[in-house]
N, C-alpha and C positions, 0 to 999 in steps of 0.2 A: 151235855155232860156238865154236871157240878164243879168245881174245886174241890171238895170231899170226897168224891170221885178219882180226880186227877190224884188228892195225896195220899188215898186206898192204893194205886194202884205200886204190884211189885215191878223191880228194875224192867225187865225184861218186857212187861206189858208196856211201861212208861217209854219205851226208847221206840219199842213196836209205834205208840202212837203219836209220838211227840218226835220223833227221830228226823222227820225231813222237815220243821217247821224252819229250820236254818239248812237250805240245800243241799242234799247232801251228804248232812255232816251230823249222824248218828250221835258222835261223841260229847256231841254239844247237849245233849240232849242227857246221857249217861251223865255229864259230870252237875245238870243242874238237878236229877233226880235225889240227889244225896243234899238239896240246898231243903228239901221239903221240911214242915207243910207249909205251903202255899196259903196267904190269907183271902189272893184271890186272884181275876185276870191278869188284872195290872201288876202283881207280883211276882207273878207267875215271866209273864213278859221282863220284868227287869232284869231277872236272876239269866233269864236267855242272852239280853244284849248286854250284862255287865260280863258276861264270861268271854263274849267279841270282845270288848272295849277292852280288857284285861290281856287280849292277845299282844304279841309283839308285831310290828308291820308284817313281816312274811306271814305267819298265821291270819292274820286280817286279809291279805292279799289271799292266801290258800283257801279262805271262804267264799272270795268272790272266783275264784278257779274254778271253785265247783259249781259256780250257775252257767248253763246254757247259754249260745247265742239267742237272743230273739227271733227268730222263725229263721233257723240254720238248722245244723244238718240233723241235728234231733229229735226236730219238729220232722222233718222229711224222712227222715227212718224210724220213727212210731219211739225211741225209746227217750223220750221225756219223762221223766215224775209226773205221777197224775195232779199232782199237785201245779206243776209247769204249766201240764197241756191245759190245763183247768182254765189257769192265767191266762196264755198266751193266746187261747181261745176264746175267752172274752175280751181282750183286748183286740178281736178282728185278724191276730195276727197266724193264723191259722187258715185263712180263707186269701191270702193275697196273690195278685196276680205275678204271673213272673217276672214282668220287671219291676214291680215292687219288691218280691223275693230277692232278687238282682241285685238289686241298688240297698237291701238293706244288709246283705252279705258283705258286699264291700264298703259300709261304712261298719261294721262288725271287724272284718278285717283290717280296716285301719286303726281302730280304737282298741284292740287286742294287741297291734305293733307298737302302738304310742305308750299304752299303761302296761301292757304285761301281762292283763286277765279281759274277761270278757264286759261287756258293756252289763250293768244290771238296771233295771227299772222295775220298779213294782206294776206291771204292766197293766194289770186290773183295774189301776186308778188312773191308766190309758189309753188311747186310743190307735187306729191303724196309721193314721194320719200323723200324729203328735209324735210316738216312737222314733220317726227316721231325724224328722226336725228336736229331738232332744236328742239323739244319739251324734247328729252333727255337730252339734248347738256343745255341744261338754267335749267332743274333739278338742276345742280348743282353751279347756280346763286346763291350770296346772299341775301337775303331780297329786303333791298332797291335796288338796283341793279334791281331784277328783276322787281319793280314796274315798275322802268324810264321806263326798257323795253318795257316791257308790255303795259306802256300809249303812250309810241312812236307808235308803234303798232298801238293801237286804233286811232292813229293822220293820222297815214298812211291810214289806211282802210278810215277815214273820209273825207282825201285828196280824194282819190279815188269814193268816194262816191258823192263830193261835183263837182267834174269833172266830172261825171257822169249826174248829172243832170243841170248843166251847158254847157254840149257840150264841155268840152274844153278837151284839148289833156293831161292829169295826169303827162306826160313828161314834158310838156311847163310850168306849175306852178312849182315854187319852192316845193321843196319837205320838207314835217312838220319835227322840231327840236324834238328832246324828250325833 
């Protein structure tokens, strides 16, 4: 799909295609269609994460709400975004054995008691291995600290996401600032 494409298209188709590039969260989606036309991916991508960055904490925190655990209970009851299962199944994290399951619920559940919301990682540019030792490894992030993280995160996956339905190579686009 073009950019000409993307700024042809009306509200309703745009939210249809664009709606879970940020998890979730259609709305994000609805209030960048009104920023059109788009000059191009990387445009297109700013106006998505200037409308986070323009959040107040609890909205910034209410976007990372809306991402899943890492191979929890969504992965195990089929209703992840295809967009999720997509990730979380190239990152390996779809095939683990139980106490890998095990052990990555309860460091999920820790990291959901410390910060508030659930652990995010652009999983795609992860591995089964790597996940539990970064999900530990930012356990012991501070607060703020671990928001930026965490929305840089959600920027990356959304890079990913927006390349994805764009055609274009995720490498060739600048890659999101936290």
């Amino acid at each position: 799909m073009d950019i000409e494409k993307v700024n042809s298209m009306d509200f309703g188709e745009f939210v249809d295609v664009f709606g879970n590039i940020i998890e979730k969260c259609p709305l994000i989606a609805a209030a960048v269609w009104s920023q059109r036309p788009f000059s191009d991916l990387e445009d297109l991508e700013n106006h998505f994460f200037a409308f986070i960055d323009a959040l107040p904490r609890s909205g910034q925190e209410g976007i990372l709400r809306c991402h899943p655990d890492l191979a929890g209970r969504d992965l195990q009851r089929g209703t992840l975004t295809a967009e999720s299962q997509r990730d979380q199944s190239q990152a390996g994290l779809t095939s683990l054995d139980a106490d890998d399951r095990l052990r990555l619920q309860r460091l999920n559940a820790q990291y959901r008691q410390r910060f508030g919301f659930p652990f995010v990682l652009a999983a795609r540019l992860s591995d089964r291995a790597a996940v539990p030792r970064e999900l530990a490894r930012r356990l012991h992030c501070q607060p703020e600290s671990e928001l930026r993280t965490a929305l840089g995160e959600v920027k990356k996956i959304g890079h990913l996401r927006l390349a994805d339905l764009l055609g274009a190579d995720p490498a060739g686009v600048e890659s999101p600032r936290a």
